[in-house]
N, C-alpha and C positions, 0 to 999 in steps of 0.2 A: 488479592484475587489472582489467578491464576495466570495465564496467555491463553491456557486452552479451553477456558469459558468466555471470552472474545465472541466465539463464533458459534454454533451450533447446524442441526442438520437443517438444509435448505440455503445456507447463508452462499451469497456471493459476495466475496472480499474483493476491494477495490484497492490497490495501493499506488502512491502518487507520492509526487516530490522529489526527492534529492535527500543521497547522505547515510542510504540502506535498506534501500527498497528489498533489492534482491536479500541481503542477510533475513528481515524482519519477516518475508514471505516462508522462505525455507524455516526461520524458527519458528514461528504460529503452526505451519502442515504439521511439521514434527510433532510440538505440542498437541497438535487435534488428535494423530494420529495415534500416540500414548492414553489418550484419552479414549482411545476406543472407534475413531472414526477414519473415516476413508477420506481422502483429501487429493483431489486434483491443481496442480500448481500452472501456471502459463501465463506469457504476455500478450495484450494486444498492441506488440509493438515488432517490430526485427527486434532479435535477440543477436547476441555474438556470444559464440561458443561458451567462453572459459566463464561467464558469467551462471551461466547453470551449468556446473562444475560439483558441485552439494548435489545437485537433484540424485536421489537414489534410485531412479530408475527414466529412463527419458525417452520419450514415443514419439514419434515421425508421421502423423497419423493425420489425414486430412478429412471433412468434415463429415464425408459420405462412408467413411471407415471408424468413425468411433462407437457408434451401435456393437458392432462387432471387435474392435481390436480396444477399446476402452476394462469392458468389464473382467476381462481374465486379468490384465496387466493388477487389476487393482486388488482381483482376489491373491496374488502372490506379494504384492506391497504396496502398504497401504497410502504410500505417497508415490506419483506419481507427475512428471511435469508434460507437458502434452504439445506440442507442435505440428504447424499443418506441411512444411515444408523445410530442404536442406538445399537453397537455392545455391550457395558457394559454399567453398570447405568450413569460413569462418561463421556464417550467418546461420540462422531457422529464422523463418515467416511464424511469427506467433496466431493467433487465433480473431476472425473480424471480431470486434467487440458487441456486433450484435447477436452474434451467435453462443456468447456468455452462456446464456438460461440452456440451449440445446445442448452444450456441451456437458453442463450439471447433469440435464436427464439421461443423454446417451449412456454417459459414464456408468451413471451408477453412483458415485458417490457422493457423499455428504455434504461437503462442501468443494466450492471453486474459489482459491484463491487467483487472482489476477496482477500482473502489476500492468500498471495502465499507464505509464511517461518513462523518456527515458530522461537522462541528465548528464549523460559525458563523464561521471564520477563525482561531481563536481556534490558540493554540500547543501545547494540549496536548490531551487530552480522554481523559477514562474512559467506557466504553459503560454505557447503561443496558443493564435489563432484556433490552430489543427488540433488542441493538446488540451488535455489528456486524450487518450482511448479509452473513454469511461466505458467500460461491461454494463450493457441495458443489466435491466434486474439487479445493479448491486442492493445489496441491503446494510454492508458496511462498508465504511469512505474511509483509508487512513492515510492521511499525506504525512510524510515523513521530512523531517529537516533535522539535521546536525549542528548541536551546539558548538560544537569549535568553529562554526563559523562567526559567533560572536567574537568582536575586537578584530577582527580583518576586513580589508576592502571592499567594497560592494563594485569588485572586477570579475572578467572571466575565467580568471585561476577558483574561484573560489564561488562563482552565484553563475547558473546555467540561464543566458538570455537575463544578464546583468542590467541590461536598459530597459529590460520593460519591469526589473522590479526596482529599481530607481523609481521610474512611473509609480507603480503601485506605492511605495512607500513616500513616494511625495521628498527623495534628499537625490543630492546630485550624485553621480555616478562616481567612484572612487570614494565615497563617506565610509567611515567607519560602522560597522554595522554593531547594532546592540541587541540587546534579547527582546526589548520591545517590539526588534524589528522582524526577530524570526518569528515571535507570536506572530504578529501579523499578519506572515507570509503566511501562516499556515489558516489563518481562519479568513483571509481575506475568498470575498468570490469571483475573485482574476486571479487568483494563487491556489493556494491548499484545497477550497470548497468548491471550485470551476467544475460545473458538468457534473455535482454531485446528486442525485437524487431527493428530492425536498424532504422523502420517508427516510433515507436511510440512515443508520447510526452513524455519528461521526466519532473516530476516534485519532484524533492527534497521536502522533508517536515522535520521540526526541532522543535520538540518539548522541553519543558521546557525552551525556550526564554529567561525565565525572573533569571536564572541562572548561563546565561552569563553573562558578561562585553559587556559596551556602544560599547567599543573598537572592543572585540570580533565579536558580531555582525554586527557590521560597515567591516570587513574582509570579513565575510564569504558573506554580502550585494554585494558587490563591486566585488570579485571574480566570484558569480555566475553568476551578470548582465555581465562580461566579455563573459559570455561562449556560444557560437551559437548555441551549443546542447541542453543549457537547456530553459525549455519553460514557464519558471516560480518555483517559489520556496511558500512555504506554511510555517508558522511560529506559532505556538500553543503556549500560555502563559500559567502557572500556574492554572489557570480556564478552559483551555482549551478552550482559545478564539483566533479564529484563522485571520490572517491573511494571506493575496492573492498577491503577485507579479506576474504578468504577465509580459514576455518577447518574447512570440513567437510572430516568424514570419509570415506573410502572406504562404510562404512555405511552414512552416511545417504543418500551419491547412489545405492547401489543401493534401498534402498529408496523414493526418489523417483524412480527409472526405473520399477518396477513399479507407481506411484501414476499416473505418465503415464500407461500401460497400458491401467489400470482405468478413466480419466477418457474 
């Protein structure tokens, strides 16, 4: 299956985690966009410059101005990342996350991708409290985690707010982390699922692939096709060449047709 059937018109894309938030967001707009679609890209978080550095084209545009500075930008390229503000030279103010769904209609286009956490670089991460910035209306959820972070410590070089996913994983802080443990994080609901919409598609995404063990990934394969909630899973190699498992059901795409709807 493709990346750029992920998504369609109406969809608001949710991304979360740690490990290639930003890479997986810029590669999906692209693919939508080859595919014929208009695709607005943004955070609801502070951004810092060099991290939207890919966007091919970047707007400064706050939220009483996208009616108007939204829909030309998008008839000249069809990707597009959108920011409300340039408060210092290194930062932009990404978008409140309630204003997700107005953003979609101002625009114009087809879909809203979002990244909604930040994570310091780091491979993995559990949201505090405040965390994520879930975008009301998402229709699709994809918390992203990094398999190289299997066999390293579950310290702050390497798990973003390493103590609270200690917590979640139930092993003491410094343990070596296993791939049971990155499932986990990702479908746990204090981790990957936190703040996700109960309609919307879930799509796990697993970057550094090629990291794993045959073995490894033959588990985490097998585990997720078990699971009725997830509606596909997404698999990035080394190159950042992705892979598409599709698993939803007739169900749940109708009920994310009527989510589009609403949005």
């Amino acid at each position: 299956m493709p990346l750029a059937d992920i998504a369609g018109p109406g969809d608001i894309v949710a991304i979360v985690g740690a490990g290639g938030k930003t890479t997986t967001m810029f590669a999906l707009a692209n693919a939508l966009a080859e595919r014929g679609l208009r695709v607005v890209t943004t955070k609801s978080t502070n951004i810092h410059r060099p991290s939207l550095a890919r966007s091919p084209r970047l707007l400064i545009s706050p939220p009483d101005r996208w009616q108007a500075d939204l829909p030309p930008a998008l008839d000249a390229h069809p990707v597009i990342t959108v920011v409300t503000a340039a408060p210092t030279p290194r930062r932009y103010n990404g978008i409140p996350p309630d204003l997700a769904p107005d953003l979609l209609r101002a625009s114009g286009a087809d879909v809203l991708i979002v990244e909604a956490d930040g994570a310091r670089r780091r491979l993995l991460k559990v949201p505090a409290d405040h965390e994520p910035a879930m975008p009301s209306g998402a229709t699709i959820v994809m918390p992203v985690a990094c398999l190289a972070a299997v066999g390293r410590p579950l310290t702050g070089r390497h798990v973003h707010r390493p103590e609270l996913a200690a917590e979640v994983l139930g092993i003491d802080p410094g343990a070596n982390l296993t791939i049971d443990h990155v499932l986990q994080l990702l479908l746990d609901v204090r981790a990957g699922r936190k703040a996700a919409p109960p309609d919307a598609q879930f799509w796990p995404a697993f970057t550094a692939t090629h990291s794993a063990a045959t073995d490894q990934l033959a588990f985490v394969r097998d585990a997720l096709a078990k699971r009725p909630d997830v509606a596909g899973w997404i698999e990035a190699d080394a190159d950042w060449s992705y892979t598409v498992y599709r698993l939803v059901s007739p169900a749940l795409d109708a009920r994310r047709d009527v989510n589009r709807k609403l949005a």
